[in-house]
C-alpha positions in Angstrom: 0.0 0.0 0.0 1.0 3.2 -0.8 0.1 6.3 0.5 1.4 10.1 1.3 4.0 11.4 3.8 3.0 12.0 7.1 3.0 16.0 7.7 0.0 18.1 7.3 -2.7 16.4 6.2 -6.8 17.6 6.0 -9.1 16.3 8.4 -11.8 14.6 6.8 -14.7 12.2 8.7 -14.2 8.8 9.9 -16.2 6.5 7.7 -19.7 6.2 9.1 -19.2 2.5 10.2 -16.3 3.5 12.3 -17.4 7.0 13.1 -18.6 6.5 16.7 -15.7 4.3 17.6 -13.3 6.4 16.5 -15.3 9.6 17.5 -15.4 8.1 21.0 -11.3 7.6 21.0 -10.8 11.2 19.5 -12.8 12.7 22.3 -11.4 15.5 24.6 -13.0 14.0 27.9 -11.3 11.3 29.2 -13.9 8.5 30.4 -11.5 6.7 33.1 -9.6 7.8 36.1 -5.8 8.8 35.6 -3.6 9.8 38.6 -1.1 12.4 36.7 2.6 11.7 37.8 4.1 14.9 39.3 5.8 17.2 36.1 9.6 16.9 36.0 10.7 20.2 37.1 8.5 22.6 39.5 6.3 25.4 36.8 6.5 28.9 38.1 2.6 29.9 39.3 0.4 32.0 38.4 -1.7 33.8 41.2 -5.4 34.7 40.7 -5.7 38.7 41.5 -8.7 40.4 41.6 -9.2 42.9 38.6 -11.6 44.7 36.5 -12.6 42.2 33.5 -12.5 45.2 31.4 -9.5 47.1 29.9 -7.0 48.5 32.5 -3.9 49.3 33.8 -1.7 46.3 35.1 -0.3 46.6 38.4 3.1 45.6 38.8 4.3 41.9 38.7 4.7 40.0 41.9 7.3 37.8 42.3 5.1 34.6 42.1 3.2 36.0 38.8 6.0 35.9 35.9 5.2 33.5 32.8 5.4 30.3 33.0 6.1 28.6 29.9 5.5 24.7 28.9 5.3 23.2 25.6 5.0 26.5 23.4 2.5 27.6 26.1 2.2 30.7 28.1 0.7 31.3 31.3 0.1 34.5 32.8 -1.6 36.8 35.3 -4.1 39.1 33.6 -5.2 42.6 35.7 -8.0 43.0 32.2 -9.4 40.9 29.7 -6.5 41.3 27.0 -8.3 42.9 23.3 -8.1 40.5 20.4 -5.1 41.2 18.5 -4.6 42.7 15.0 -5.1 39.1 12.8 -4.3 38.4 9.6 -6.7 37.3 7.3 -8.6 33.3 8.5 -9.1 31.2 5.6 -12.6 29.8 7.6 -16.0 29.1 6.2 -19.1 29.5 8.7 -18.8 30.6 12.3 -17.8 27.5 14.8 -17.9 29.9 17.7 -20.7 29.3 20.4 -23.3 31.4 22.3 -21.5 32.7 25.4 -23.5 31.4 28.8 -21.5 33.3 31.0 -21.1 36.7 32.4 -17.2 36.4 31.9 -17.7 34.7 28.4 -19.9 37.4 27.7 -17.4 40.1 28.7 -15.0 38.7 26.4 -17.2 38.7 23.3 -17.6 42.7 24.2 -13.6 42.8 23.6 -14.4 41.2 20.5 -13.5 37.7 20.7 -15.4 34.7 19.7 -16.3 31.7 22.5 -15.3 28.1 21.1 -16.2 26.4 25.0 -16.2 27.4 28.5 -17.4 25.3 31.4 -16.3 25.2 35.4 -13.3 24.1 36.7 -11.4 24.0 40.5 -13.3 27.3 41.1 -12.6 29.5 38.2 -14.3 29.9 35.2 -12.3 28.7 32.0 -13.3 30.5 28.5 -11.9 29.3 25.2 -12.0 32.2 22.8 -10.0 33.0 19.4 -10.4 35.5 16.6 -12.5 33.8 14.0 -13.4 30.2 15.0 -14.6 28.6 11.9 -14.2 25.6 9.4 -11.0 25.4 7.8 -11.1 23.6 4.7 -10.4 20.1 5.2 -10.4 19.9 8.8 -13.7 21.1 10.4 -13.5 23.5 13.3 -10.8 25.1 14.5 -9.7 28.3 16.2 -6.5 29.4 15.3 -4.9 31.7 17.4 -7.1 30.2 20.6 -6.3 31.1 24.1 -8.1 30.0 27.6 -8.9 32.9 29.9 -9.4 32.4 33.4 -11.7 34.3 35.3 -12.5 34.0 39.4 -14.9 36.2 41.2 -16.3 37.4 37.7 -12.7 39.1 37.6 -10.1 37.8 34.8 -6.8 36.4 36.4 -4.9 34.5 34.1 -4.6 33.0 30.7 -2.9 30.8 28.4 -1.9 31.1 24.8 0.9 30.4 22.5 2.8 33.4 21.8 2.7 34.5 18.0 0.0 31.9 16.9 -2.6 33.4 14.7 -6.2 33.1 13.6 -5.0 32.4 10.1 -2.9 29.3 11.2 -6.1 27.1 11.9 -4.4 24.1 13.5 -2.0 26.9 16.0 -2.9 28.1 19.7 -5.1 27.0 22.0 -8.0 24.8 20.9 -9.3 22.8 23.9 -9.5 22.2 27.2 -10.7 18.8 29.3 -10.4 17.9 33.3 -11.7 14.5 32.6 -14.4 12.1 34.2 -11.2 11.7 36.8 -12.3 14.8 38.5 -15.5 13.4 39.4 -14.5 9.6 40.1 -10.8 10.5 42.2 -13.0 13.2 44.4 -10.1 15.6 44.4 -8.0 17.9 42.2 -7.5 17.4 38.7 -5.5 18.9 36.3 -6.9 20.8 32.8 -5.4 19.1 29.9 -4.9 22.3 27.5 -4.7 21.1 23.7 -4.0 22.3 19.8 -6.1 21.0 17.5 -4.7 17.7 17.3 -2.9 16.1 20.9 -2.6 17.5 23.9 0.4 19.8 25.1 0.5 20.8 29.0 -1.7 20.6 31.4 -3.1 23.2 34.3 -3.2 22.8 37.5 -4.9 24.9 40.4 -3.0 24.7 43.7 -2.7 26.5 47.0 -4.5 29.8 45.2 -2.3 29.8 42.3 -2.7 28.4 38.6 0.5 26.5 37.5 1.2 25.6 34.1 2.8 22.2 33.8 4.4 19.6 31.4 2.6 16.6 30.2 4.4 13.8 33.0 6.0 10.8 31.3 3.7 8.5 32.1 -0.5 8.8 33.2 -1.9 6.3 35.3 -5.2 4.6 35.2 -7.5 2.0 36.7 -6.7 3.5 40.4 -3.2 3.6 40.0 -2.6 0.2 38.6 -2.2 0.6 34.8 0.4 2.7 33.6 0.4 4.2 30.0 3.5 5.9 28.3 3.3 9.2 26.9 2.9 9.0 23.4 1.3 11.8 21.9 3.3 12.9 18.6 5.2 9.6 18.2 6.1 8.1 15.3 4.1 5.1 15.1 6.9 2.1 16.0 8.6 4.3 18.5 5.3 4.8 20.4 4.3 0.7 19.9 7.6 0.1 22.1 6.9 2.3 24.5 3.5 0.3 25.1 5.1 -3.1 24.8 7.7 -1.7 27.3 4.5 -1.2 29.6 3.3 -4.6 29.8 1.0 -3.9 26.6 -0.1 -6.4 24.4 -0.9 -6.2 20.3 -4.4 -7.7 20.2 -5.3 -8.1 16.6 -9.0 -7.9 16.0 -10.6 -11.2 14.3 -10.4 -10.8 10.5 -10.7 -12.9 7.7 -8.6 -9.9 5.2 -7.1 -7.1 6.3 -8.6 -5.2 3.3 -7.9 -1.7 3.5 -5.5 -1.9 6.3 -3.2 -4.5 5.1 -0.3 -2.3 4.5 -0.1 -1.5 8.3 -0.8 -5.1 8.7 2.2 -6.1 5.8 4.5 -3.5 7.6 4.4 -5.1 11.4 1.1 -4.1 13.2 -1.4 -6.5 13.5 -3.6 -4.7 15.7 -4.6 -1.6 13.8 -8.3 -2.3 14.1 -9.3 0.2 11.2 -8.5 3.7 9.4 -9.9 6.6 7.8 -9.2 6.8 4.5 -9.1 10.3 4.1 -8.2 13.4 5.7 -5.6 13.2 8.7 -5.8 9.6 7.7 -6.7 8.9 11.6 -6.2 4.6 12.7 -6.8 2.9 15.9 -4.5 0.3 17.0 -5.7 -2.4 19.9 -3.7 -3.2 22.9 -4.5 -5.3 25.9 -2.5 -6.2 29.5 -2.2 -9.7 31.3 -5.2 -7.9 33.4 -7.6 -7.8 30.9 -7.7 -4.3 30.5 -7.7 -2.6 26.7 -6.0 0.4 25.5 -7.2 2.0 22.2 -4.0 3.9 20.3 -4.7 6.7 17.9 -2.9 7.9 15.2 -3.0 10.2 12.4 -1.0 10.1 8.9 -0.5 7.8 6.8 2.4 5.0 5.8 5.5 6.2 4.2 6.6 5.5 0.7 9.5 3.0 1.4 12.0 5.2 0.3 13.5 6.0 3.7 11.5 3.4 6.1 13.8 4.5 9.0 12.9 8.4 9.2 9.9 8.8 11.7 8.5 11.7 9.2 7.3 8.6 7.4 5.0 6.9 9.5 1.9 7.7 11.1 2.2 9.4 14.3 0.2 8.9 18.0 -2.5 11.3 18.6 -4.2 9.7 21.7 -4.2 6.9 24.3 -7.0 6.0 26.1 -7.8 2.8 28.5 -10.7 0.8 29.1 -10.1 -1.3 32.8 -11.1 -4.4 33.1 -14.9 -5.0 33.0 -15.6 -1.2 31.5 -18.1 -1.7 28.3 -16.0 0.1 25.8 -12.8 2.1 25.6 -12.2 5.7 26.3 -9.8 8.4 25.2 -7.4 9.2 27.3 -7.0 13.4 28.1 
């Protein structure tokens, strides 16, 4: 089989036969518990202040309120709601924005941004805005240029963007945000996975008053603490297959008569890709199980190199998500 380089590819829809499954594995919110492994190095925080969530001056920095950055992410203490910046023009078709419930996500739409999601989390309320949310040809919604804002007390206090991305770069900034079902079923804390269009990038975490921005830990646990799964977002295909192996993670190759479609990833070493899309980001799930019974799902996105240079990881399909079902759950879920 042969079939285009990895980089860059539109988004198209899942084939309707596989268009829950896959829908469910592509999800932002995580269906199982995971207990995140503490970052590497301690973030700086971010300490809510009270402000006007209208334009103002910015009182000086304290000492605990200078950026944090974290995988291309900012955070940083707002005093106003920040105005939408000068944008280039946004290739979009329609209007993917939504109708603002909030006071605070109201307040932002009067400083001229768009709302792509806001919900409650730890306290504060967390608004997703950009410049001109719409459909980008070939890959549905997107917000280029997104950001989160933070707001406590009505007042905005924080927010976290990727410096320089713009509305016209659909796939760039901030595009979602997700505590998880693990909120609910751990009864504690839980972090806010922050993610680009595609995987996720860093997480937030609110903690003795103050918001820290932190790096994705190395390894998420799940099934209350007993099943560990491997980072693998934005791994080339093989590389992120050892990492699972090296878990205590299984191939388990669904029951098929002919691989059909899929038999080139079949033909080039992995048995368990269960099925593809086969357009678009060229999105596959791959099956996985443990000695305990429990199943991981492994997306990916891109499609199988030419065999021109077989060894160079921009040739194979990438990891997008991991999610685990535990033992006895009725389907799997997508990991945050």
């Amino acid at each position: 089989m042969h079939m285009d380089a990895y980089p860059r590819q539109p988004f198209s829809p899942v084939p309707a036969a596989r268009a829950l499954a896959l829908g469910i594995a592509l999800s932002l919110a995580a269906a199982c518990a995971r207990d995140p492994a503490p970052a590497a190095a301690p973030p700086a925080p971010v300490a809510p202040a009270k402000a006007p969530a209208v334009a103002g001056p910015a009182p000086a920095a304290a000492p605990d309120a200078q950026p944090a950055d974290v995988a291309g992410l900012r955070l940083e203490r707002l005093s106003a709601l920040p105005a939408l910046p000068k944008q280039d023009n946004a290739e979009v078709a329609g209007d993917c924005s939504v109708e603002p419930k909030s006071a605070e996500a109201r307040a932002a739409v009067v400083r001229g941004w768009k709302v792509f999601a806001e919900r409650e989390w730890q306290g504060y309320r967390v608004v997703g805005v950009a410049g001109a949310p719409g459909v980008l040809a070939g890959m549905g919604c997107t917000a280029g240029g997104g950001r989160l804002l933070f707001f406590r007390d009505g007042q905005a206090v924080a927010q976290v963007f990727e410096p320089g991305a713009r509305a016209e770069d659909g796939d760039s900034g901030v595009q979602g945000f997700d505590d998880g079902e693990d909120a609910k079923l751990r009864g504690g804390d839980a972090a806010l996975g922050v993610f680009d269009w595609a995987v996720q990038r860093a997480r937030v975490r609110a903690e003795d008053g103050a918001l820290r921005l932190v790096a994705l830990p190395e390894t998420d646990r799940y099934c209350g603490g007993r099943v560990a799964v491997p980072r693998v977002e934005g791994v080339a295909l093989p590389q992120a297959r050892e990492r699972l192996l090296a878990h205590g993670w299984r191939a388990a190759p669904p029951p098929r008569e002919e691989p059909g479609f899929v038999g080139g990833l079949v033909e080039a070493g992995f048995p368990e890709v269960e099925d593809c899309a086969g357009t678009g980001q060229g999105f596959c799930s791959f099956a996985y199980r443990n000695d305990a019974g429990d199943r991981l799902t492994l997306i990916s996105a891109g499609e199988l190199s030419r065999p021109e240079k077989p060894g160079d990881e921009e040739y194979w399909p990438h990891a997008r998500h991991a999610g685990v079902a535990c033992a006895g759950a009725a389907a799997p879920a997508a990991g945050d």
